[in-house]
C-alpha positions as CSV (number, residue, x, y, z in Angstrom):
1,X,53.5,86.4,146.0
2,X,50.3,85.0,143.8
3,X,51.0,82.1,141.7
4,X,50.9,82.1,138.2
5,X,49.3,80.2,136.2
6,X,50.6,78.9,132.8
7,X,48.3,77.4,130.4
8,X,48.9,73.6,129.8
9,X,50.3,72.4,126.2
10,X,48.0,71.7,123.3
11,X,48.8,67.5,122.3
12,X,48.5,68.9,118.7
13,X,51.2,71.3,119.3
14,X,54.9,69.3,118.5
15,X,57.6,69.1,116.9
16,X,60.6,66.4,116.6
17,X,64.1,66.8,116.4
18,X,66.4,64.3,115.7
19,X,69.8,64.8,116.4
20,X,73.3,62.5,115.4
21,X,75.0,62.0,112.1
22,X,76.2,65.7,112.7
23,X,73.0,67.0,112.0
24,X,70.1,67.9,113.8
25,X,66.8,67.4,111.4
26,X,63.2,68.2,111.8
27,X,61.2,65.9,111.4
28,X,56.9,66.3,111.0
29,X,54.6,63.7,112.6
30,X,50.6,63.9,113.3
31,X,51.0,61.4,116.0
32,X,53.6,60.7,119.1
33,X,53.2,58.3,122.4
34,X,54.8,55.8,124.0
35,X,56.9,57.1,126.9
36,X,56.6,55.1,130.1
37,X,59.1,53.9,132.4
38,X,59.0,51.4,134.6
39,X,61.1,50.8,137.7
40,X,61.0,46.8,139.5
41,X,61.7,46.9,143.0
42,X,63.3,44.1,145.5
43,X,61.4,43.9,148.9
44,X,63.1,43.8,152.1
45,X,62.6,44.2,155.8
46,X,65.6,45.4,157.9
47,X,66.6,44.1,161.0
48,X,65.8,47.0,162.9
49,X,62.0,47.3,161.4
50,X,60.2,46.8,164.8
51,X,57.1,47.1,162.9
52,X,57.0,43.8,160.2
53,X,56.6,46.4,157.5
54,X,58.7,46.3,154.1
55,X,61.3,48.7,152.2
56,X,60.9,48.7,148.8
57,X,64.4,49.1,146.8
58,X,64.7,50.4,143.3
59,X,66.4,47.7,141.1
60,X,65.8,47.3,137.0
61,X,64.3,50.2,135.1
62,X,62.7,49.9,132.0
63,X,61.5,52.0,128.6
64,X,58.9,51.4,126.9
65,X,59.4,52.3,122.9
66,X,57.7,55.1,122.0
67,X,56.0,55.3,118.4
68,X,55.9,57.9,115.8
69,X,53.2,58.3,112.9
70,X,53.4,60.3,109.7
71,X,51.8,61.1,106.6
72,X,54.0,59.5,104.0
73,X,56.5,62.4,102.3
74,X,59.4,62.7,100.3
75,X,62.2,63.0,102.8
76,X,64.8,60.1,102.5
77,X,67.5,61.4,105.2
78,X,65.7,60.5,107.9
79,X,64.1,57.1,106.2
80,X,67.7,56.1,105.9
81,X,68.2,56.3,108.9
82,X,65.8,53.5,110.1
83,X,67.0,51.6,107.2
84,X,70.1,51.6,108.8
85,X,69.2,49.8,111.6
86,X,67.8,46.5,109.3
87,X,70.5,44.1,107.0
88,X,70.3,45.1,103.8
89,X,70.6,42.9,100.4
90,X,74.3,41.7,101.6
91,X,75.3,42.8,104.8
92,X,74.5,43.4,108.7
93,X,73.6,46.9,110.1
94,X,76.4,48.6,110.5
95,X,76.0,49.8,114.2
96,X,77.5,53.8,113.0
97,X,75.0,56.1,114.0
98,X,71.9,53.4,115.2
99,X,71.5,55.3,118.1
100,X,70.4,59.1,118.3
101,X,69.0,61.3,120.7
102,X,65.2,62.3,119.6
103,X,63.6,65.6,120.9
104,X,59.8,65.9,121.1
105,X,59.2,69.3,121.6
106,X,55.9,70.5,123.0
107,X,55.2,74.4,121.4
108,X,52.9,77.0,123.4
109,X,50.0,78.8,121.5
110,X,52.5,81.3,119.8
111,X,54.8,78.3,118.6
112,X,57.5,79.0,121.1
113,X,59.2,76.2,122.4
114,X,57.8,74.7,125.7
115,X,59.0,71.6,127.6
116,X,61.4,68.9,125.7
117,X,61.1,65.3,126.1
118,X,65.2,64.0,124.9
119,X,64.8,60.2,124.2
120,X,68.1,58.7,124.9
121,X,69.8,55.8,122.3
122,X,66.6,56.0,120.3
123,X,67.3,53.1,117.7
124,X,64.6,52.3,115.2
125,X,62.8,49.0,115.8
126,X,59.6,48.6,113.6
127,X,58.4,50.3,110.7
128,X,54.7,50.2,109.1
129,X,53.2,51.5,106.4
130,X,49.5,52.0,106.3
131,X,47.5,49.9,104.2
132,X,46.7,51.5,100.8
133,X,42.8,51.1,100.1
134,X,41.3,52.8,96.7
135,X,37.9,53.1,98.6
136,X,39.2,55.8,101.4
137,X,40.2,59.4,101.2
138,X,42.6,58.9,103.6
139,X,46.5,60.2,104.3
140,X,48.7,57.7,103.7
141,X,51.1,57.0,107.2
142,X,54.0,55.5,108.5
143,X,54.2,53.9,111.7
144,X,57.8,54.3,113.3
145,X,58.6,52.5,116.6
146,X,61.3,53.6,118.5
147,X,63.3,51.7,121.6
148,X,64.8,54.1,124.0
149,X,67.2,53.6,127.0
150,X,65.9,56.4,129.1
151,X,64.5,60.1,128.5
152,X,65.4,63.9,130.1
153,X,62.6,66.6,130.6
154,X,63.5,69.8,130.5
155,X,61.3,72.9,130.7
156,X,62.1,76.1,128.9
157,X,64.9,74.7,126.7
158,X,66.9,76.6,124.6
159,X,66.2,76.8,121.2
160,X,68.7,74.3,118.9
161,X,69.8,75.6,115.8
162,X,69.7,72.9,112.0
163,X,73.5,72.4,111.5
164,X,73.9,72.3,107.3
């Protein structure tokens, strides 16, 4: 049987979807990075190793947090959100809802959906805005850092439908 070949996905081809509160919403962002994992490992030379050479055992993983940037836009649903995660004027955060489930979803050439990065107990860490400078054209952007406590790829997901 030949193989087939499937065209690798464009970097500028995404979409995010963040699910929790009951809802899932779409978000837009021109930029996305961040995932790495890390696994330390102990090690160890059994008994039986005639040969003086090492195992090597998995013990802590680690997540890196992954980072989001935007072009600044009216949407406060998902702004609240990270504002959630910060004391406000007179209390704590609240700890309902910090954590959520983010899908990036990489889209094919036609905009179907390709493979899905799930980012597990995303909670929102850091948030920068862009400096504003009257001499550049530029888009103003938000800087969103996320910390994560572990991620799922999956290939050919189904599609998820917006709950209203």
């Amino acid at each position: 049987m030949p193989a087939i070949y499937n065209e690798p996905f464009k970097t500028f081809r995404f979409l995010v979807e963040v699910e929790g509160g009951g809802a899932t919403v779409v978000a837009a962002f021109a930029q996305f990075s961040g995932i790495r994992m890390q696994t330390q490992v102990v090690e160890t030379r059994w008994g039986s190793e005639e040969r003086g050479v090492t195992e090597k055992i998995p013990s802590i993983t680690s997540f890196e947090n992954v980072t989001f940037t935007k072009g600044v836009i009216g949407d406060n649903e998902f702004f609240d959100w990270i504002l959630a995660c910060a004391p406000s004027e007179s209390a704590p955060p609240t700890g309902k809802d910090l954590y959520r489930t983010i899908n990036v979803v990489a889209l094919d050439s036609q905009g179907k959906r390709g493979v899905v990065w799930s980012l597990i107990n995303a909670m929102p860490v850091s948030y920068t805005l862009a400096p504003m400078d009257g001499s550049q054209s530029a888009v103003l952007t938000e800087t969103i850092e996320f910390s994560i406590t572990g991620f799922k790829r999956v290939a050919n997901p189904p599609t998820l439908e917006r709950k209203e």
